[in-house]
VOPA-31380 format. One record per residue (C-alpha): z, x, y; residue number from 1. Coordinates in pm, whole numbers, padded with zeros to 5 digits. Layout:
<sites>
<<Z X Y> NUM>
...
</sites>
This chain:
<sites>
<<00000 00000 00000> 1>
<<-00076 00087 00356> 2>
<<00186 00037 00648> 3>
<<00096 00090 00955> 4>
<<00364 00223 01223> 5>
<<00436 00305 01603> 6>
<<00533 00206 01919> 7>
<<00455 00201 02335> 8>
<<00753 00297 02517> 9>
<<00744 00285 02911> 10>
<<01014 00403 03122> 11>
<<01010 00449 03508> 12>
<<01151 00729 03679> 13>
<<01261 00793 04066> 14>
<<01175 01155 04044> 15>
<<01065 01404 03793> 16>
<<01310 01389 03497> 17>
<<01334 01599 03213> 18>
<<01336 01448 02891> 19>
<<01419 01482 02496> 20>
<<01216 01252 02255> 21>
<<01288 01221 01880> 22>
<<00931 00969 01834> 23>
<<00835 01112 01522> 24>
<<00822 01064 01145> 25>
<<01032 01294 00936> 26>
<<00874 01550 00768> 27>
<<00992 01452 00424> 28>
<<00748 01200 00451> 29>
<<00461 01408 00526> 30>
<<00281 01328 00190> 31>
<<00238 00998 00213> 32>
<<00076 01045 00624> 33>
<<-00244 00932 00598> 34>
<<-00287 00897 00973> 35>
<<-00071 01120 01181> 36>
<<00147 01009 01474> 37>
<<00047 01214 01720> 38>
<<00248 01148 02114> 39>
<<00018 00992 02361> 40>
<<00162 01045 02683> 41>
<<00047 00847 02990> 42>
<<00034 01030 03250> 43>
<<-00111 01379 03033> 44>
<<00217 01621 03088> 45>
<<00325 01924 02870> 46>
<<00478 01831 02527> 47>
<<00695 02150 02346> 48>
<<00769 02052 02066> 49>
<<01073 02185 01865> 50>
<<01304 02134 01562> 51>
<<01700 02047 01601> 52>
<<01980 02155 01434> 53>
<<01934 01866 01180> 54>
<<01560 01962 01139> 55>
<<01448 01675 01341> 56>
<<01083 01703 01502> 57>
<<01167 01642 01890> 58>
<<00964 01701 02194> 59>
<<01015 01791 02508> 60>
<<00899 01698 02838> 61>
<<00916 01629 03222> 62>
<<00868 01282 03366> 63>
<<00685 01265 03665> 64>
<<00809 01066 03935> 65>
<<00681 00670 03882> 66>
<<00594 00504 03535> 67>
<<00535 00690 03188> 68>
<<00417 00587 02833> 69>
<<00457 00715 02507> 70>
<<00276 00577 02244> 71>
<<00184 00627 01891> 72>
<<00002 00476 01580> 73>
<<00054 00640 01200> 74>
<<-00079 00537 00888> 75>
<<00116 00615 00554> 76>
<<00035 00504 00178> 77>
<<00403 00351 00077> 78>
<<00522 00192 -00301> 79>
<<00457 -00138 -00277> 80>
<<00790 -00192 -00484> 81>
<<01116 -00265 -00309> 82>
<<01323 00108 -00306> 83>
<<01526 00237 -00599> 84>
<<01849 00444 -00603> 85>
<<01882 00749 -00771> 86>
<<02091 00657 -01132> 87>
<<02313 00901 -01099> 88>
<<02642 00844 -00863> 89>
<<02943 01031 -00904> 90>
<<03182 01176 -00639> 91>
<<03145 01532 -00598> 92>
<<03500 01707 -00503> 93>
<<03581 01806 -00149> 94>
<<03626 02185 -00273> 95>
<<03238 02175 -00511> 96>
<<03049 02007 -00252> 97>
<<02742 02218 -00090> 98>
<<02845 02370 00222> 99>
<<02594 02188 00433> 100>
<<02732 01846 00285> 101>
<<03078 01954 00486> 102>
<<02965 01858 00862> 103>
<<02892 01489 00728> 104>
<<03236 01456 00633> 105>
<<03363 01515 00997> 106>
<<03461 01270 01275> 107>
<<03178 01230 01527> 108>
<<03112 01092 01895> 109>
<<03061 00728 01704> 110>
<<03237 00745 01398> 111>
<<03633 00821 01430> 112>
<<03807 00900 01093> 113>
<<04092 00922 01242> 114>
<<04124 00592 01334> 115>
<<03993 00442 01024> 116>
<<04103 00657 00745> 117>
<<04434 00469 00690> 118>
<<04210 00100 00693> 119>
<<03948 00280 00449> 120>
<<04231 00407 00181> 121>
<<04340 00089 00202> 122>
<<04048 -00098 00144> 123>
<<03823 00083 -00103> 124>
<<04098 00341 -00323> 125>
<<04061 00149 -00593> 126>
<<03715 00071 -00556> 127>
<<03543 00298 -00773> 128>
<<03407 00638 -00697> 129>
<<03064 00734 -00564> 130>
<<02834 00514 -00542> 131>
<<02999 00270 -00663> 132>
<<03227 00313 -00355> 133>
<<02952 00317 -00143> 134>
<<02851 00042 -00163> 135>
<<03155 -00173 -00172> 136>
<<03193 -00019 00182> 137>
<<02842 -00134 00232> 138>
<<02938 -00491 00097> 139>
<<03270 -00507 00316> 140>
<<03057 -00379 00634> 141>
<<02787 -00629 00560> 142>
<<03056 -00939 00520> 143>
<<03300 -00836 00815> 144>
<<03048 -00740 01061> 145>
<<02802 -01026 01220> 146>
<<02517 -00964 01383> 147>
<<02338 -01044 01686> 148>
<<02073 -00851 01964> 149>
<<02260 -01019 02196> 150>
<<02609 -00830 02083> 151>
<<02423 -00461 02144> 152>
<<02613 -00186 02322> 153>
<<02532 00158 02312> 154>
<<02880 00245 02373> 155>
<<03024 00066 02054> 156>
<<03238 00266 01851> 157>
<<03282 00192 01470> 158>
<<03637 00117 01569> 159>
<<03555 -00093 01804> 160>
<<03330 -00229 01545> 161>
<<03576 -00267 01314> 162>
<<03804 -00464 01545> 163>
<<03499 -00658 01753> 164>
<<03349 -00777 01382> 165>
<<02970 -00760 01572> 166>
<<02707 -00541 01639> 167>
<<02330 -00434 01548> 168>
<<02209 -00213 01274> 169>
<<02343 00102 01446> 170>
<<02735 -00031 01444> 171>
<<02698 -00124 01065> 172>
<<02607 00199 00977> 173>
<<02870 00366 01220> 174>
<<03146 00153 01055> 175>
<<03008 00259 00680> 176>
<<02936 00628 00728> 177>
<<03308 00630 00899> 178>
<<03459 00429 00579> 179>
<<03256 00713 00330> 180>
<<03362 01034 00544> 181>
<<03738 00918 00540> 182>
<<03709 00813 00118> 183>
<<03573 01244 00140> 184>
<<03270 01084 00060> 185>
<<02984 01296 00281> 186>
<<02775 01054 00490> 187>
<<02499 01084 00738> 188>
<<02330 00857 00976> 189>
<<01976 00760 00957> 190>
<<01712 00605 01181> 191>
<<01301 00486 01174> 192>
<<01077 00216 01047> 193>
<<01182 -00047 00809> 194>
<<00898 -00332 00767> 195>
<<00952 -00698 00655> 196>
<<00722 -00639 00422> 197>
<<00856 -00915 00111> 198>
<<01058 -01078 00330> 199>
<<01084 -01442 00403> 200>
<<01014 -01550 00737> 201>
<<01117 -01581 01080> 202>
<<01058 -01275 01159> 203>
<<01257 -01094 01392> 204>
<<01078 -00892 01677> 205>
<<01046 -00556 01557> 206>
<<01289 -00244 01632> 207>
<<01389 00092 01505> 208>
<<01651 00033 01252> 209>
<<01963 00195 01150> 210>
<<02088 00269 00794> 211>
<<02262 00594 00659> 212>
<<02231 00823 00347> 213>
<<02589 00876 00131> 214>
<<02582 01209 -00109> 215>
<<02653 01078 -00439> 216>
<<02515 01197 -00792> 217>
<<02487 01590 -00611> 218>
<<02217 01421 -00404> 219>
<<02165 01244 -00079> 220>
<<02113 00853 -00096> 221>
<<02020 00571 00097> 222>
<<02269 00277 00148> 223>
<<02192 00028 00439> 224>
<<02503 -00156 00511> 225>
<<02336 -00403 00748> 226>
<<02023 -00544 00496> 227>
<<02239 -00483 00198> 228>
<<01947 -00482 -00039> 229>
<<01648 -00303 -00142> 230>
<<01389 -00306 00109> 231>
<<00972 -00237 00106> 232>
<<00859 -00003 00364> 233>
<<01140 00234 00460> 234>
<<00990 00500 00649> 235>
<<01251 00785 00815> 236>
<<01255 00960 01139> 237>
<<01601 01124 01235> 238>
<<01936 01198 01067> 239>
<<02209 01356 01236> 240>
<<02597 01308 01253> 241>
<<02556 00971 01411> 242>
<<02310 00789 01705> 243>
<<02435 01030 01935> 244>
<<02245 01278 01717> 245>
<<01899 01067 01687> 246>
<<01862 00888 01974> 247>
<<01440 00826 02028> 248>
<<01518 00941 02425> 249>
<<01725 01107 02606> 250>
<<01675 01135 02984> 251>
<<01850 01449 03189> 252>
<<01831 01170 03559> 253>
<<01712 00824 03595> 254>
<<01485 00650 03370> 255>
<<01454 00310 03371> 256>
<<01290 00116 03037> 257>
<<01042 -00119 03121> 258>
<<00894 -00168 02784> 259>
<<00982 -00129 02408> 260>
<<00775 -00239 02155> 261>
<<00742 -00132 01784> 262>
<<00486 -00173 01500> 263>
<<00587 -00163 01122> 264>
<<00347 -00358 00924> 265>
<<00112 -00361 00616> 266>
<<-00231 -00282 00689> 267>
<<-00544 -00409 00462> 268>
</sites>
């Protein structure tokens, strides 16, 4: 199967603004890339491009003063098949996990351990191990959280997730990835495409969504606390520690959005 993915983003800025962008398919994906998504920027300025500490793909820029798009379109060939997991799922130890496993079991910007690690011990110790704890934290998150566009704020906390019950994709996966860290569970948050591809309708308008990957069964897996079940065209761009880590812009001044739009659909 074909899916077809992108976006136009506009933002305007007062002056000349520097700018970090994180628009771009993850490279683990680069097999199935049929069609590449290059950046189109509107107005033509320099693009470096350059790899994070997570091994993002992220470009960088300067805004010129007034109104600026960035667009893409990709093509990749994609299973038709709703995802699998990997069958194995134990808990690796604290003390045998890899060493770069060891930052994903630290408190970030959006995801305080600290704060939840009594609640979490509470809540899933006698849930299993591994995977199977996984995703009875997914199942909890999924149940106590309720979502709603209209409940978005880029400041939410997955404490203040945890005590609001609400949020979007990104505060589900906050609250999970902060419930696997505390169980010593290694969790990291992810972000990209995900169609509605065998769905049933209405459709939402489409978005960048938020889900996370737990390392379980000496591998990295995907759990997605906020769909809660295996989806069709999953298609990664970032991970990091948490959104702070991924976000698709980050301006250093003023920059206004004026349009968002994003494509994720199959293609004949």
């Amino acid at each position: 199967m074909k899916l077809r993915v992108g976006y136009h983003i506009i933002y305007d800025c007062p002056k000349p603004t520097p700018m970090v962008l994180m628009l771009h398919t993850h490279y683990s994906r680069a097999k199935d890339v049929l069609i590449p998504d290059l950046l189109v920027v509107d107005p033509q300025v320099s693009v470096t491009p350059y790899r994070d500490g997570f091994g993002n793909l992220c470009s960088r820029i300067v805004a010129p003063e007034g109104r600026i798009s960035l667009s893409t379109t990709a093509l990749l060939e994609i299973s038709d098949r709703p995802e699998t997991r990997e069958p194995f799922g134990y808990q690796t130890a604290v003390e045998d996990l890899p060493d770069e496993c060891l930052v994903a079991l630290l408190g970030s910007r959006y995801c305080e351990t600290d704060l939840l690690s009594e609640t979490a011990w509470r809540l899933f110790e006698y849930a299993g191990s591994g995977a199977a704890r996984v995703q009875a934290i997914c199942d909890f998150v999924h149940r106590h959280l309720t979502f709603g566009y209209h409940d978005a704020r880029p400041t939410r906390t997955a404490w203040q997730a945890f005590q609001e019950q609400r949020g979007v994709c990104r505060d589900y996966a906050h609250l999970a990835v902060t419930f696997c860290r505390a169980m010593n569970i290694p969790a990291r948050y992810c972000t990209g495409y995900i169609s509605d591809i065998g769905e049933p309708p209405p459709y939402g308008k489409m978005d960048f969504a938020a889900w996370f990957e737990a390392y379980v069964g000496g591998s990295w897996q995907v759990f997605d606390p906020r769909n809660n079940a295996p989806r069709i065209g999953r298609v990664l761009m970032a991970r990091g520690r948490d959104a702070a880590d991924v976000a698709i812009s980050y301006a250093f001044g003023p920059a206004d959005l004026i349009q968002f739009d994003v494509v994720c659909q199959a293609e004949s």
